[in-house]
N, CA, C and O atoms as a GROMACS GRO file, in nm:
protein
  344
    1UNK      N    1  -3.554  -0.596  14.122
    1UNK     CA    2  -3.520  -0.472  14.052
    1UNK      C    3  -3.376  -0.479  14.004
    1UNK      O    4  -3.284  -0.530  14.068
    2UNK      N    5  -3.368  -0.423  13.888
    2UNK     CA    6  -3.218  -0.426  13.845
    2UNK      C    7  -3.145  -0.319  13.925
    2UNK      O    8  -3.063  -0.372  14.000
    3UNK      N    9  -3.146  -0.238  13.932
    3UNK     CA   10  -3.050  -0.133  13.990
    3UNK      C   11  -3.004  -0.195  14.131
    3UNK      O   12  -2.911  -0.128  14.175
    4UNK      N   13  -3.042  -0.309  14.221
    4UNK     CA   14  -3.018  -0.314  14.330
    4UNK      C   15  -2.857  -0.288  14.340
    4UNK      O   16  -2.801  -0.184  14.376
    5UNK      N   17  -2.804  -0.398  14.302
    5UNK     CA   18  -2.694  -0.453  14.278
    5UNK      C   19  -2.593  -0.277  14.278
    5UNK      O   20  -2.514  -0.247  14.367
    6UNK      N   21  -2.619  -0.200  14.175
    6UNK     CA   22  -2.571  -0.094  14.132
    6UNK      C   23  -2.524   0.012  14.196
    6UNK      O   24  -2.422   0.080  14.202
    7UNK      N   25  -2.702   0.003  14.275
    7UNK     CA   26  -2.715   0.078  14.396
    7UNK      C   27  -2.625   0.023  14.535
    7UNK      O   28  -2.580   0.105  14.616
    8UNK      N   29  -2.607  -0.121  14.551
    8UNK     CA   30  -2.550  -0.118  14.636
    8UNK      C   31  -2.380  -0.100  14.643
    8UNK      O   32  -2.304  -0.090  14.740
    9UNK      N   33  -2.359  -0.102  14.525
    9UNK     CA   34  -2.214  -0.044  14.481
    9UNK      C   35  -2.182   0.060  14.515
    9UNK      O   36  -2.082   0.081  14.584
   10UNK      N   37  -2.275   0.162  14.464
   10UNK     CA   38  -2.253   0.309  14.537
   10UNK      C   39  -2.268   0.326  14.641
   10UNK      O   40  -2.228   0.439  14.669
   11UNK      N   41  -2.327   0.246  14.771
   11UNK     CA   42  -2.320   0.239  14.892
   11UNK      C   43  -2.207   0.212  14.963
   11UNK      O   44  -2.177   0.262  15.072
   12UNK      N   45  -2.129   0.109  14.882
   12UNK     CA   46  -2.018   0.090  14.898
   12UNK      C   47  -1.903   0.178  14.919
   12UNK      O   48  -1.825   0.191  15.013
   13UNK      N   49  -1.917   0.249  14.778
   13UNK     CA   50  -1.818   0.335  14.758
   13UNK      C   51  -1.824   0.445  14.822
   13UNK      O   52  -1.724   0.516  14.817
   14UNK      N   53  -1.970   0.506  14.920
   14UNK     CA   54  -1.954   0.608  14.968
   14UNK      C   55  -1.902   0.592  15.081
   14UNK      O   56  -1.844   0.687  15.135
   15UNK      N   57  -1.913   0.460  15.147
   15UNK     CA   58  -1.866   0.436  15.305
   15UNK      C   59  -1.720   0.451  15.247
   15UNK      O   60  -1.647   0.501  15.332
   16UNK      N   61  -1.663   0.426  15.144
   16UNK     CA   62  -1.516   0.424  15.135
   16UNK      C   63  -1.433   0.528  15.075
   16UNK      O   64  -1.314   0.519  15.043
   17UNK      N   65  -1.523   0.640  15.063
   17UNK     CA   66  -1.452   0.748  15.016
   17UNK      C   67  -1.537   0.873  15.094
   17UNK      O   68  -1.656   0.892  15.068
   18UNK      N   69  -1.469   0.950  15.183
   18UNK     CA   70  -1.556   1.057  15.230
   18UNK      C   71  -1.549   1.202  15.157
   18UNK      O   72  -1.627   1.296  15.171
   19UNK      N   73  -1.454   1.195  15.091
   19UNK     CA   74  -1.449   1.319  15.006
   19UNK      C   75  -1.529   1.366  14.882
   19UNK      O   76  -1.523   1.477  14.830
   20UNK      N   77  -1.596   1.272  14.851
   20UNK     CA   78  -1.744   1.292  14.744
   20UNK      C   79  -1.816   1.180  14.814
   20UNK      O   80  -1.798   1.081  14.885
   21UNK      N   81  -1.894   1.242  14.762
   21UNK     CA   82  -2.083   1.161  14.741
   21UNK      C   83  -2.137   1.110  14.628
   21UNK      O   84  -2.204   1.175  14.547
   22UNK      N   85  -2.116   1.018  14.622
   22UNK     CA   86  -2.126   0.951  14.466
   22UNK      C   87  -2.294   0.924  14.446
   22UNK      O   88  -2.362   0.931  14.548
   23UNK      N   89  -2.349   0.900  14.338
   23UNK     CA   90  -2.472   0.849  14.339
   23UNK      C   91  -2.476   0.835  14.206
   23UNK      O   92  -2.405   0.897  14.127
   24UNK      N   93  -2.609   0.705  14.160
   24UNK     CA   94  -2.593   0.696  13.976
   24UNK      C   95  -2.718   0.727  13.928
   24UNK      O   96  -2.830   0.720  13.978
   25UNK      N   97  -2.660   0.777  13.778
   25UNK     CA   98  -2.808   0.769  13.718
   25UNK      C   99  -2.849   0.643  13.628
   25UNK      O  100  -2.775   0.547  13.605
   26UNK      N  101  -2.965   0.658  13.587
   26UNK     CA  102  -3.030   0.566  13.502
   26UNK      C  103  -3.131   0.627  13.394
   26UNK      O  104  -3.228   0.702  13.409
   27UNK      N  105  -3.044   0.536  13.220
   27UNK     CA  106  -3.055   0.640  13.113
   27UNK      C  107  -3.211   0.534  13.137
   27UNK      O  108  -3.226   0.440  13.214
   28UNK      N  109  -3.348   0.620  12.999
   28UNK     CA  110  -3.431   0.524  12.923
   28UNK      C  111  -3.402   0.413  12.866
   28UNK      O  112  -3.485   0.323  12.849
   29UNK      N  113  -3.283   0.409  12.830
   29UNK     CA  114  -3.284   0.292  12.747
   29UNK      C  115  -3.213   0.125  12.887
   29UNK      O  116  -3.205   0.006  12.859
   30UNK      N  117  -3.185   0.180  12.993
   30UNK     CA  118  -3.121   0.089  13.120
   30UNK      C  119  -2.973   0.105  13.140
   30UNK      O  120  -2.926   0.006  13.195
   31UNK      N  121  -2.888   0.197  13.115
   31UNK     CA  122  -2.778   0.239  13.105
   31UNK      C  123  -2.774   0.255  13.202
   31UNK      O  124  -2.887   0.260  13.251
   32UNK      N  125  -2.668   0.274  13.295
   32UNK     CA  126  -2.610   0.346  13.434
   32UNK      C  127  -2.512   0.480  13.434
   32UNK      O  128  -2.493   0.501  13.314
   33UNK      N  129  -2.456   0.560  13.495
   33UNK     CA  130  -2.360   0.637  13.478
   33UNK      C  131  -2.378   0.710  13.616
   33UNK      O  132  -2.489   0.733  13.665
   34UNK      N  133  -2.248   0.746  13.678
   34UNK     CA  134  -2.182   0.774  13.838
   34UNK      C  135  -2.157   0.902  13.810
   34UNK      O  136  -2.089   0.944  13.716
   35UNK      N  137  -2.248   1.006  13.947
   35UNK     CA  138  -2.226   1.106  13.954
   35UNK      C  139  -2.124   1.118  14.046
   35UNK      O  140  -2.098   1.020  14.116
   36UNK      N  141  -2.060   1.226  14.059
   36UNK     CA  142  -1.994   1.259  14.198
   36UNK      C  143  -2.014   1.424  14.203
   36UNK      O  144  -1.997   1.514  14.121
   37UNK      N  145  -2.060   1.419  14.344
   37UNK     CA  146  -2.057   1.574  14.420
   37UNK      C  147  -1.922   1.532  14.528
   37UNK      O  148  -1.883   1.421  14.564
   38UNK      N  149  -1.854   1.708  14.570
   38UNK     CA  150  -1.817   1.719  14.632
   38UNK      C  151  -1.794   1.724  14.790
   38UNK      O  152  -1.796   1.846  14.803
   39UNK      N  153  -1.779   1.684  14.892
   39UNK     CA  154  -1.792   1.708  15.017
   39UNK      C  155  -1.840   1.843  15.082
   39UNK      O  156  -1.881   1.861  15.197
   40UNK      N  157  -1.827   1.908  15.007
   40UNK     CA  158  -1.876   2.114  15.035
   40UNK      C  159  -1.975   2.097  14.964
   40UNK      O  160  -2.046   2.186  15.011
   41UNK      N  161  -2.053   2.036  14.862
   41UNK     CA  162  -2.128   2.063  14.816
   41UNK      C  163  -2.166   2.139  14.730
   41UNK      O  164  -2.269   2.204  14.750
   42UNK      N  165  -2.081   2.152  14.590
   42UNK     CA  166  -2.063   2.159  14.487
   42UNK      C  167  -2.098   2.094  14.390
   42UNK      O  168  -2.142   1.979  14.400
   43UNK      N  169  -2.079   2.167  14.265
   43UNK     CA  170  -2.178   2.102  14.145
   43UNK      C  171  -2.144   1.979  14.115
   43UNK      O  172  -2.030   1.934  14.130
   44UNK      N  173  -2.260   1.904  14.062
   44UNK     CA  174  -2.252   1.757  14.054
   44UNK      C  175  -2.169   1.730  13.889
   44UNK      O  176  -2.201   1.794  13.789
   45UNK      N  177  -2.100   1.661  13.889
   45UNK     CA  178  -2.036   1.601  13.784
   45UNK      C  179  -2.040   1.457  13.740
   45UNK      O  180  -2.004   1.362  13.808
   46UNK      N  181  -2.084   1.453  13.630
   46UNK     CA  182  -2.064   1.297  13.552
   46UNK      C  183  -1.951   1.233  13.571
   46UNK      O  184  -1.860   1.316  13.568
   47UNK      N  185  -1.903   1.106  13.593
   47UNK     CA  186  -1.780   1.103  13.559
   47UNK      C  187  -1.734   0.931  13.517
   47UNK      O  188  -1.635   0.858  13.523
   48UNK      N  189  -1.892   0.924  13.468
   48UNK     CA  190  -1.838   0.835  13.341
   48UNK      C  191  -1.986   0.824  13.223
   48UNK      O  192  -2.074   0.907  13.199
   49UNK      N  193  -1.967   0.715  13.180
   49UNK     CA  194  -2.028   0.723  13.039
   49UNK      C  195  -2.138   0.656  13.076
   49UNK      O  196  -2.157   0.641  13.196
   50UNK      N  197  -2.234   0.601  12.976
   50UNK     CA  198  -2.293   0.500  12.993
   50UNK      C  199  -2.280   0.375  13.004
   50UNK      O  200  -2.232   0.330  12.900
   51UNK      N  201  -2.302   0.282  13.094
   51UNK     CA  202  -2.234   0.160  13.127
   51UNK      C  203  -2.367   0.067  13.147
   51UNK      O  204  -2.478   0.115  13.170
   52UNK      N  205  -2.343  -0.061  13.137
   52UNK     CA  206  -2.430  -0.176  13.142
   52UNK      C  207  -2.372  -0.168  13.285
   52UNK      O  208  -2.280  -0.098  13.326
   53UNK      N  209  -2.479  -0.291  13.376
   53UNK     CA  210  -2.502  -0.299  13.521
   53UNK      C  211  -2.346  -0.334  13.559
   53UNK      O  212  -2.273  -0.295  13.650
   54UNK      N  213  -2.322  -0.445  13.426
   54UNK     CA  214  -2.228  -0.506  13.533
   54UNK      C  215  -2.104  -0.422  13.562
   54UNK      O  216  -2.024  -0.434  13.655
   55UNK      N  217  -2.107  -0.309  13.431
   55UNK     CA  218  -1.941  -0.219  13.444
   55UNK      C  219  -1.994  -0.123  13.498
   55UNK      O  220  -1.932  -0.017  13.491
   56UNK      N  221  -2.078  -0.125  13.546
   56UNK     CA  222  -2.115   0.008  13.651
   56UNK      C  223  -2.012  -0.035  13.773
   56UNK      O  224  -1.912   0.020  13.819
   57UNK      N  225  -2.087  -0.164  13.808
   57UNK     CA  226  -2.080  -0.191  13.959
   57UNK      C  227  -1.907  -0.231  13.923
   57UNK      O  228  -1.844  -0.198  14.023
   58UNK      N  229  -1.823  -0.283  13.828
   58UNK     CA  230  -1.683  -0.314  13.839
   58UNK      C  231  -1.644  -0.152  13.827
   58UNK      O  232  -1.560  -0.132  13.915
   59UNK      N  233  -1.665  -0.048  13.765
   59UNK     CA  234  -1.604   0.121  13.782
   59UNK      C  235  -1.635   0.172  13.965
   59UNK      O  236  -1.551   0.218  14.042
   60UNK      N  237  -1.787   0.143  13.995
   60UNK     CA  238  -1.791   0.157  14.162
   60UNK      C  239  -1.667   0.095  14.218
   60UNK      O  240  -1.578   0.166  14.264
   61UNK      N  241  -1.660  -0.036  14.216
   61UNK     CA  242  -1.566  -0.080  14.272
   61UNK      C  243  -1.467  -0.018  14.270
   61UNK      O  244  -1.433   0.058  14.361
   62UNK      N  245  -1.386  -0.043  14.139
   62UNK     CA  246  -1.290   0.019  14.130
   62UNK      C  247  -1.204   0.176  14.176
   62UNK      O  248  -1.083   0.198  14.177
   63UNK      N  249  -1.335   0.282  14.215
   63UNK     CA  250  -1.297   0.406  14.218
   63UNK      C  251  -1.342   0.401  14.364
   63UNK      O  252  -1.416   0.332  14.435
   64UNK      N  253  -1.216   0.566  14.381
   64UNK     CA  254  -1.186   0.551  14.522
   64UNK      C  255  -1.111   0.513  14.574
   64UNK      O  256  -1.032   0.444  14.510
   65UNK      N  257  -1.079   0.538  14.755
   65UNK     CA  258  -0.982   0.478  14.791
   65UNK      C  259  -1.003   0.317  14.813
   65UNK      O  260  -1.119   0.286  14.840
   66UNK      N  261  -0.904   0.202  14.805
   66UNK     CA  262  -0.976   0.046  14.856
   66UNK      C  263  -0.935   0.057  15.014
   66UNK      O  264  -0.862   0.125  15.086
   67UNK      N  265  -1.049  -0.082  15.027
   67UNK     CA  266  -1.066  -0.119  15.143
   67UNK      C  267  -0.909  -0.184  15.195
   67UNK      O  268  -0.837  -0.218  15.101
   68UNK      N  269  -0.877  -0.195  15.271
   68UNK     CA  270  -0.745  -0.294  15.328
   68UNK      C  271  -0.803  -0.402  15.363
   68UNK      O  272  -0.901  -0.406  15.437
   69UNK      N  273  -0.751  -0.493  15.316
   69UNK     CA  274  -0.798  -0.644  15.377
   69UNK      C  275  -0.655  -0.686  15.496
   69UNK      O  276  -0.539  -0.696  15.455
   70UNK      N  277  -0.692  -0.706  15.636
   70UNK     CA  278  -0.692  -0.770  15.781
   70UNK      C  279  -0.635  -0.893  15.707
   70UNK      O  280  -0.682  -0.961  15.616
   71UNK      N  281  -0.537  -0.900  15.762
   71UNK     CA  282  -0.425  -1.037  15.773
   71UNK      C  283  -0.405  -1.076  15.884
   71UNK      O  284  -0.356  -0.984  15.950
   72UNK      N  285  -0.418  -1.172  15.945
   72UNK     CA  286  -0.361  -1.232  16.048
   72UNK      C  287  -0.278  -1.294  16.059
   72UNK      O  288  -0.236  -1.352  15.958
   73UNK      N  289  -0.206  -1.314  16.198
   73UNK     CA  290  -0.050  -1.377  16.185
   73UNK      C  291  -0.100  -1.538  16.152
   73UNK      O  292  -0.027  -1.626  16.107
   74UNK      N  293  -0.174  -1.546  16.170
   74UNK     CA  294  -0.191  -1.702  16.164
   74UNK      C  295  -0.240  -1.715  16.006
   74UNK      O  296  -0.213  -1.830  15.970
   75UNK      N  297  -0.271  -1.678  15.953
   75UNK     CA  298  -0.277  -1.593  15.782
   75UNK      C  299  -0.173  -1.626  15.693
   75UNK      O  300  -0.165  -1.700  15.595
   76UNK      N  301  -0.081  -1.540  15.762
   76UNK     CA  302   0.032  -1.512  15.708
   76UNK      C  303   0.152  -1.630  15.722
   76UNK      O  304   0.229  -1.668  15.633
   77UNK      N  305   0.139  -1.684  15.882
   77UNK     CA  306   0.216  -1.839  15.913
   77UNK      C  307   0.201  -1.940  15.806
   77UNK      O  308   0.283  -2.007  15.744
   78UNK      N  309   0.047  -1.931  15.801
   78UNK     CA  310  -0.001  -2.064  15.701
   78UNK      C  311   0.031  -2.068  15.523
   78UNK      O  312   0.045  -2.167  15.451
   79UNK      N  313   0.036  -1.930  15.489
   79UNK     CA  314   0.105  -1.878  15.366
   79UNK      C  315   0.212  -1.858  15.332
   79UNK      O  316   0.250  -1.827  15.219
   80UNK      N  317   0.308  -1.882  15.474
   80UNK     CA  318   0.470  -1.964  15.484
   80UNK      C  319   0.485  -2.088  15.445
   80UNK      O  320   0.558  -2.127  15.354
   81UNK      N  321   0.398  -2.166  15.531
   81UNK     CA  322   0.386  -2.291  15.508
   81UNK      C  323   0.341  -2.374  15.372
   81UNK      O  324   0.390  -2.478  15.331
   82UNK      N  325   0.267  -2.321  15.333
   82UNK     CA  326   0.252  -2.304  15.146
   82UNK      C  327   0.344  -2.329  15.085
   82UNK      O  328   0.373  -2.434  15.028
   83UNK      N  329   0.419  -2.196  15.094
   83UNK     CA  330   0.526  -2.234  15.040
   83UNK      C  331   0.639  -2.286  15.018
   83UNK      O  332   0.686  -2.334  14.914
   84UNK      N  333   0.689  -2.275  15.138
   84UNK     CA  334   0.798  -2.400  15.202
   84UNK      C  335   0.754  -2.547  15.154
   84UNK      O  336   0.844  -2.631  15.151
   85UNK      N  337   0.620  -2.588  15.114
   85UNK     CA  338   0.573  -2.677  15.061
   85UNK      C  339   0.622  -2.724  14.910
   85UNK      O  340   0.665  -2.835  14.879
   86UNK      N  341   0.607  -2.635  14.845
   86UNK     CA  342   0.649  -2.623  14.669
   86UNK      C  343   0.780  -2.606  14.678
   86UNK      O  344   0.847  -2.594  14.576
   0.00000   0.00000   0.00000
């Protein structure tokens, strides 16, 4: 199914934003476009256009708060060492 991918974007984005509830639609013609409701539960709003799969899932991504990516010291040692290299 095409929407998987799409769908799992918005899965994404809801674990990472608790203040809306995002979910997408899908035009007739295979378009995508991201709703968002509010956390109280308020009216649903569009809040983008029609998009092909793949700029669906790069706007999911993109919106919202991001994830932090976990560094480790040993991470960070070795990305000393890098450079001290050059």
């Amino acid at each position: 199914m095409r929407s998987t991918k799409a769908s799992a974007a918005v899965t994404r984005l809801n674990a990472r934003d608790a203040d809306y509830r995002y979910s997408m639609g899908i035009t007739a013609s295979g378009f995508f476009y991201l709703l968002r409701t509010d956390s109280a539960g308020g009216a649903t709003e569009r809040i983008s256009g029609e998009l092909t799969q793949e700029e669906f899932i790069e706007l999911a991504n993109r919106t919202g708060p991001q994830k932090k990516v976990k560094v480790s010291r040993l991470d960070v040692a070795f990305e000393q060492q890098l450079k001290q290299r050059k």
